[in-house]
N, C-alpha and C positions, 0 to 999 in steps of 0.2 A: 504494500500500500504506500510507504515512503516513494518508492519509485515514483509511482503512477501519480503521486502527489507534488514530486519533483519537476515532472514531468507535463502535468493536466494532462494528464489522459485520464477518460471516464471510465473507460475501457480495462485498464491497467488499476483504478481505482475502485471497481466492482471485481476485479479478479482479486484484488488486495482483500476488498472486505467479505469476498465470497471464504477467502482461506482464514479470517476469522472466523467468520461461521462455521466451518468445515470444524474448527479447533473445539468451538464450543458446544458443537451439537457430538464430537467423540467425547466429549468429558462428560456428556449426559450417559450417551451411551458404556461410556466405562463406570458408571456411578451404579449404573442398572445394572447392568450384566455381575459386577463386584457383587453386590448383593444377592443376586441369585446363585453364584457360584459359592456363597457362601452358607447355600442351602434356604437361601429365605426364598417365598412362595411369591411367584409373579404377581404383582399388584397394579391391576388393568388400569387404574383411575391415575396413577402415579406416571404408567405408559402413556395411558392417553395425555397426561399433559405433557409429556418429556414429546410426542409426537407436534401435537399445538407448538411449544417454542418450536420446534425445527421449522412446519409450515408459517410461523410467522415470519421467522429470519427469511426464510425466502420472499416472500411479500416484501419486508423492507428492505430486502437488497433491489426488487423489481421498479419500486418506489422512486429510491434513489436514483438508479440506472436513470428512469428514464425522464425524472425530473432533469439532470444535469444535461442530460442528454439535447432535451430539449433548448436548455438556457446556453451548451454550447452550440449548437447550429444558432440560433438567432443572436447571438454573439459575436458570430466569428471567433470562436475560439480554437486557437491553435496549438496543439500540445507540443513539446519537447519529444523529441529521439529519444528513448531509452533501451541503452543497449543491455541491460539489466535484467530490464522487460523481458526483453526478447528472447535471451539467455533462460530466464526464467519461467515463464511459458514454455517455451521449447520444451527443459526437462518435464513442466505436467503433464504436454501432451505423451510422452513416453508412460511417465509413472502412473498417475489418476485414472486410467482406462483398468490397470490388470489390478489397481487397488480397490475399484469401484466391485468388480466385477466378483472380486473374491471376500468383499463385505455383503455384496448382495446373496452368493451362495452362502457363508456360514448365515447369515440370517435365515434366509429360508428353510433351511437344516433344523436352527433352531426355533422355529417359529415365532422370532422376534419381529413383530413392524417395526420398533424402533432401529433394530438395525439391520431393516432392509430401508427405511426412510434414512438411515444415514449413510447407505450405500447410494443413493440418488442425491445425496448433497455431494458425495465424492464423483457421481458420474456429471451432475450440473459441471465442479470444478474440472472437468477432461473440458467439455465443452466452450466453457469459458475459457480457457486456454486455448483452444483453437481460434475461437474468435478474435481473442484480445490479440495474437501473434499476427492473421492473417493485418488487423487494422495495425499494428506497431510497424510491420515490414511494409504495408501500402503505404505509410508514410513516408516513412525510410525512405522507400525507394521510390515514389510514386508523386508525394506531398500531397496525396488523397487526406485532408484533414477532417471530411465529412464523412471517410468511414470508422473513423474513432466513435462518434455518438450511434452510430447505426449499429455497429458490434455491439454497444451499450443495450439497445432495444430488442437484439439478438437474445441477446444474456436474460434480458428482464423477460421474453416471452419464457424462456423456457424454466426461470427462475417462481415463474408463473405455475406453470403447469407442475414444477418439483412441489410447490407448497401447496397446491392442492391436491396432489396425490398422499400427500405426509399430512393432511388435514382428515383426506377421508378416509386414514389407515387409523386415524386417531378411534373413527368412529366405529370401524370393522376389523379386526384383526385379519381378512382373507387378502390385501396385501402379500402377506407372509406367509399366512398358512392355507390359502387356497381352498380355505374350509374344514380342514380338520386340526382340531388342536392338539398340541404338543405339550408333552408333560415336563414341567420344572428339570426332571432328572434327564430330557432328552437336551432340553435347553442345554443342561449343564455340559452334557457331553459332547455336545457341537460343538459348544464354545472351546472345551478341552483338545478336542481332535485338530481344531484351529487355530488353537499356541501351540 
């Protein structure tokens, strides 16, 4: 987020605050998971809000995105080069796909929404990586300064669509369990086979 702050890029600035989110919505789900590995009995009401923050973080990342978004086109605003950026992106788009992909399996293993809703905040941040790099190098190379906010609206639809899916996992556990439920001790064991 410094970067992208360094930089004004919006682009670079929602990929900043998506990777807080990303930090905060694993510290839900390590808070939950710690406790059931410690044998305590899943608590749906505790899921269902630990699911709520995740869907709302996505909303005000989509917020944001496209408020600035907006104020930089009718601005003219031009962001800075950051080769940082670009560096850094780069590496997500490699990592965030095979990270997303293997939180969304143990989740479904354990019958967790919660963490298969934070396996869709890890696969938003693949996405947003794609985006943010495509508008940082069309600058770079391009001086396209009006796909920096577009990548932004990019980001926000689908920042869109992640908080409402982790909204209505809130409300249904088939998300993750596809309909049939999973017992605390399978939880446990998913989660074991997957450290």
């Amino acid at each position: 987020m410094i970067a992208g702050l360094a930089a004004g890029a919006v682009s670079l600035i929602g990929f900043g605050l998506d990777s807080g989110i990303e930090v905060l919505s694993a510290i839900v789900v390590v808070v939950r998971l710690s406790a059931e590995v410690r044998g305590g009995e899943p608590d749906e009401r505790k899921e269902k809000l630990a699911l709520r923050f995740v869907a709302a973080t996505f909303f005000l990342l989509a917020a944001y995105l496209v408020i600035e978004g907006i104020r930089d086109l009718i601005v003219g605003e031009r962001p800075e080069t950051s080769v940082v950026g670009i560096v850094l992106t780069a590496l997500s788009i490699v990592i965030m796909p095979t990270l997303a992909a293997v939180k969304r399996r143990v989740g479904l293993r354990m019958g967790s929404a919660l963490v298969v809703a934070d396996a869709a905040e890890t696969r938003l941040c693949a996405v947003l990586s794609v985006t943010t790099f495509i508008a940082l190098l069309a600058y770079l190379l391009l001086g396209w300064t009006w796909l920096d906010p577009v990548a932004g609206f990019v980001i926000a639809v689908f920042a869109v669509l992640e908080g409402r899916e982790a909204w209505e996992g809130s409300s249904s556990r088939s998300t993750a369990t596809e309909g049939r439920r999973t017992s605390p001790r399978n939880q446990r064991e998913g989660l074991t086979r997957f450290l």
